[in-house]
C-alpha positions as CSV (number, residue, x, y, z in Angstrom):
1,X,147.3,24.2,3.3
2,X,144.9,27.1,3.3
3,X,147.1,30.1,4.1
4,X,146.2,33.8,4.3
5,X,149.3,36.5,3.5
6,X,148.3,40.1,4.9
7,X,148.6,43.5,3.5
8,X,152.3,44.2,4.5
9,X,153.4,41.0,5.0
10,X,156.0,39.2,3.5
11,X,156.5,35.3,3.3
12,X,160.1,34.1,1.3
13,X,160.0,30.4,0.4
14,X,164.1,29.4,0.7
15,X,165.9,27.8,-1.2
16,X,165.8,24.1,-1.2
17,X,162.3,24.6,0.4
18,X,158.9,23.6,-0.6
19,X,155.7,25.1,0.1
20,X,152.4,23.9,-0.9
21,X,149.5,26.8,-1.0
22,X,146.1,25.0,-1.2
23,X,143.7,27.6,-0.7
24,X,143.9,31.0,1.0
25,X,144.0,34.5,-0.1
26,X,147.6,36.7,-0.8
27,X,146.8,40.3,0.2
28,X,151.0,41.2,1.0
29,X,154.1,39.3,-1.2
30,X,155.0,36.3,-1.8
31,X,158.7,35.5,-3.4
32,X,160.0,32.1,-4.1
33,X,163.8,32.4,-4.0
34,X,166.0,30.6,-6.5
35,X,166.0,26.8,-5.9
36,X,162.5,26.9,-4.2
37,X,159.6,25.7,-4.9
38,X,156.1,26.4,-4.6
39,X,153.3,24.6,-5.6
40,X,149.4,25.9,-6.0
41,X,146.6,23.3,-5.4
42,X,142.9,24.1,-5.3
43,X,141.2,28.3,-5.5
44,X,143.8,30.9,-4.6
45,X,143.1,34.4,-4.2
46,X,145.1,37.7,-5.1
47,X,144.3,40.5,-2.7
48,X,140.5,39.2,-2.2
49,X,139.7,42.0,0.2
50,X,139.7,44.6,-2.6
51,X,136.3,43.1,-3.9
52,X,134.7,42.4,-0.7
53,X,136.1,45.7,1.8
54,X,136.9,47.8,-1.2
55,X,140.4,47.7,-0.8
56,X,143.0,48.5,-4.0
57,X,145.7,46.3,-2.7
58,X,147.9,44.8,-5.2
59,X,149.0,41.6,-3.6
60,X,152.4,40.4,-5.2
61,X,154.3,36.9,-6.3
62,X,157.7,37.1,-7.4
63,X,159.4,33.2,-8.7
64,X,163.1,33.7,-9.2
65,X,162.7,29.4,-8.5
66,X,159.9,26.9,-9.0
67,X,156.0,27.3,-9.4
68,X,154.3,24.3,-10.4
69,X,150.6,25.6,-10.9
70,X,147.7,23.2,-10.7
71,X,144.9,25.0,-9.3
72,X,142.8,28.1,-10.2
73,X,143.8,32.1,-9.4
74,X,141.4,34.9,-8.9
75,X,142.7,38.8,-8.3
76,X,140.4,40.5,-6.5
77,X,139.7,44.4,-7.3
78,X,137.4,46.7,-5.6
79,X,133.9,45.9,-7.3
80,X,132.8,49.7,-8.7
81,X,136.2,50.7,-9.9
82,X,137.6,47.6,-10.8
83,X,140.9,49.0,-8.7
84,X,143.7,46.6,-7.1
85,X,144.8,43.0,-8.3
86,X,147.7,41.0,-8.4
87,X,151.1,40.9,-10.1
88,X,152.9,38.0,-10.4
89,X,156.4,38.3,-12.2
90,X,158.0,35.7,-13.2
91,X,162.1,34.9,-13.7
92,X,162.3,31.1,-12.9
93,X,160.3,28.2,-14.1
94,X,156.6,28.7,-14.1
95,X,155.0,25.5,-14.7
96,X,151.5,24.6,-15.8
97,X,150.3,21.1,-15.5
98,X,147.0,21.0,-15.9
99,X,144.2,23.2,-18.2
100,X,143.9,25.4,-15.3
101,X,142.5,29.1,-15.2
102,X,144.4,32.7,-13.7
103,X,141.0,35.2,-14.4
104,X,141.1,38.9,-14.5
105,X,139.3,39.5,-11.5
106,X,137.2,37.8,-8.7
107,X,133.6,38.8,-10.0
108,X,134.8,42.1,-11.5
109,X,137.0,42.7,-15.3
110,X,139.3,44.5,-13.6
111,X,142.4,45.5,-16.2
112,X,145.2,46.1,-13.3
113,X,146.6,42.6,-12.9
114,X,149.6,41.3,-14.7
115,X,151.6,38.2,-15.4
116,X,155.1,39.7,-16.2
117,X,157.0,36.5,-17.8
118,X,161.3,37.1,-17.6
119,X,161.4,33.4,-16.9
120,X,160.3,30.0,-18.6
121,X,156.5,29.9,-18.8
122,X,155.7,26.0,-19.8
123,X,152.4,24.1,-20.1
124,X,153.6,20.3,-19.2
125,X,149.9,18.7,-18.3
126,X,146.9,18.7,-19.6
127,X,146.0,18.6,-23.1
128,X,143.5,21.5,-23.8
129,X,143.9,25.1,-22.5
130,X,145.3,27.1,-20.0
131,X,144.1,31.0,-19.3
132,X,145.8,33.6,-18.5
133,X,143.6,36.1,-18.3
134,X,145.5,38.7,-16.6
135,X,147.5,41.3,-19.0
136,X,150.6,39.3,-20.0
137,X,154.0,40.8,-20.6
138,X,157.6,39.7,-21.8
139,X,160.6,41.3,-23.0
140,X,162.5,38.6,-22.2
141,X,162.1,34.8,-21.7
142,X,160.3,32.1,-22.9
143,X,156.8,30.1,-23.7
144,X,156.7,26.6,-24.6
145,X,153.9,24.2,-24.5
146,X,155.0,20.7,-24.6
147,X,151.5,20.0,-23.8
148,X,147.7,21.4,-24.7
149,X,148.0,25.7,-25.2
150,X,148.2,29.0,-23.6
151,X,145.3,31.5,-24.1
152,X,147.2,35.1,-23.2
153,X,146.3,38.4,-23.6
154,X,149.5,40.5,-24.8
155,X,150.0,43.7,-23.3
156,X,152.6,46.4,-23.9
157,X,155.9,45.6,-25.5
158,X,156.3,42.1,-25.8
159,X,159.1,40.1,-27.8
160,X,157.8,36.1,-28.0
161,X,160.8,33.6,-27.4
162,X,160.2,29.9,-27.5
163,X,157.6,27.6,-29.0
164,X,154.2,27.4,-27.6
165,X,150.7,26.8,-29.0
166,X,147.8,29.7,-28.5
167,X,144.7,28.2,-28.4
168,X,143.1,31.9,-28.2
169,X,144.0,35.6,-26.9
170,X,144.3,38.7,-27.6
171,X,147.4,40.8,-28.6
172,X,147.7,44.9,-28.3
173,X,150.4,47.9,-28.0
174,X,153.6,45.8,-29.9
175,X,154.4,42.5,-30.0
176,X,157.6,41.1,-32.2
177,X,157.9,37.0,-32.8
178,X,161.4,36.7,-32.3
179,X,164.3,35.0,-34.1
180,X,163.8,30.9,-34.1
181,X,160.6,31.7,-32.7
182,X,157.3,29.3,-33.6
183,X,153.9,30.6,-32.6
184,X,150.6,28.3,-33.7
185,X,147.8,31.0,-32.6
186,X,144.7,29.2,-33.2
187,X,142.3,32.1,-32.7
188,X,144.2,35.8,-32.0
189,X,142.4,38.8,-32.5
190,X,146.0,41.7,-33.0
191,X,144.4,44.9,-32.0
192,X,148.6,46.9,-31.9
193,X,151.5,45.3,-34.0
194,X,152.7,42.6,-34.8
195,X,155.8,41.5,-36.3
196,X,157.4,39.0,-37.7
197,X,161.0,38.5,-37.4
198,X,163.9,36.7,-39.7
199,X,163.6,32.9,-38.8
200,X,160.4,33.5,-36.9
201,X,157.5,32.0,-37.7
202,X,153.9,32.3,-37.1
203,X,151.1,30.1,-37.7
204,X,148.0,32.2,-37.8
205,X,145.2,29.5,-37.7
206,X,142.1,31.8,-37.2
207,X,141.1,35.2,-35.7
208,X,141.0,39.1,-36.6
209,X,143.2,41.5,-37.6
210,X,142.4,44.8,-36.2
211,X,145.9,46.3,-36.1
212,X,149.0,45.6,-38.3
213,X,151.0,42.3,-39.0
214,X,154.1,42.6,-40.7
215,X,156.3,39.4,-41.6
216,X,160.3,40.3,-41.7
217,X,162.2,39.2,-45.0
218,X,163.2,35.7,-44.1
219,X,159.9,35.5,-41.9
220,X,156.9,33.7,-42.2
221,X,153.5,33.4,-41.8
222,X,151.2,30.8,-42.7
223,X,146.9,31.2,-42.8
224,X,145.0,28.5,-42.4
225,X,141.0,28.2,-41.5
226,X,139.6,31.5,-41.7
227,X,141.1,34.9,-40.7
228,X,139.3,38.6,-41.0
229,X,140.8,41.9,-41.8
230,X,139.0,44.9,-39.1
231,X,135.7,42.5,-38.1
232,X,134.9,45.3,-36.0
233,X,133.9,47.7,-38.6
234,X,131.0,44.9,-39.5
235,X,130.4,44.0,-36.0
């Protein structure tokens, strides 16, 4: 049901246990321990009180077992600062399965929220898109998308493992394709680096180079549609 975690507050879902958040607000931590499972239904909210009491909470969700997501997730940041958000890491099984939405903020582009993905990240229903639009990280685990894409916007140091398709997104600081790797990026705009590595590949179906892409001996990258080389300087 509709459920409301407080600044401070803790809830553990066991393992072996199941709980089934279908609207509410997380302004504490939430952990799933291995073999739990939580599911998301419906609007949740990650530290809403930031945008409405001017908070900078960061409310937390840490999945060592199940998620399987199927509603929509707003952080919540203090409105004139853009302040506070959530953080979600992730080092089970994150599930998508449907074209569902995580946005940056709740009314506000806040830049302080972050999906940290140690785990599996999978897209399982839905055939068009789901957005991440918090700043995604990974130095470990793995994306796949048996079904529809992922839009994410890579932050930091990131190394991609898996096979997934990116409908859109945006990549900055590093971000290195790794070994056996397959990444079809419909529309990327690569603002830091990207490389290629031996065995990787990349499918770079449209966007904007605005950084560096380099492709490993033994890599490779494939263009298709229409890419640009520093748009910005135009734009």
């Amino acid at each position: 049901g509709s459920v409301t975690i407080n600044s401070g507050a803790t809830l553990t879902v066991a393992s072996n246990a199941v709980f089934n958040w279908s609207g509410g607000d997380l302004e504490g931590a939430l952990t799933v321990a291995p073999g739990g499972t939580l599911s998301i239904s419906n609007t949740v909210y990650f530290a809403l009180n930031n945008y409405e009491y001017g908070y900078t909470n960061t409310a937390t969700l840490t999945n060592y077992g199940t998620v399987v997501w199927a509603g929509t997730i707003y952080a919540g940041a203090y409105y004139t600062t853009g302040l506070g958000g959530g953080i979600i890491d992730n080092a089970g099984l994150w599930e998508s399965v449907a074209d569902n939405t995580m946005s940056p903020n709740y009314a506000y582009p806040s830049t302080t929220s972050f999906f940290i993905n140690t785990g599996t990240l999978e897209k399982t229903g839905g055939t068009g898109a789901t957005s991440i639009g918090w700043n995604f990280n990974a130095s470990t685990g793995t994306v796949s998308t048996p079904s529809g894409s992922f839009a994410l916007n890579f932050t930091g140091t990131n190394v991609f493992r898996g096979a997934a398709n990116l409908s859109s997104g945006s990549q900055s600081g590093t971000l290195t394709i790794a070994s056996n790797a397959v990444i079809n990026w419909t529309s990327g705009t690569i603002n830091g680096a990207v490389t290629v590595s031996t065995n990787a590949v990349l499918n770079w179906i449209s966007g904007d180079l605005e950084g560096s892409l380099t492709v490993a001996q033994g890599g490779t990258l494939s263009i298709s549609n229409t890419v640009y080389f520093a748009l910005n300087n135009y734009e």
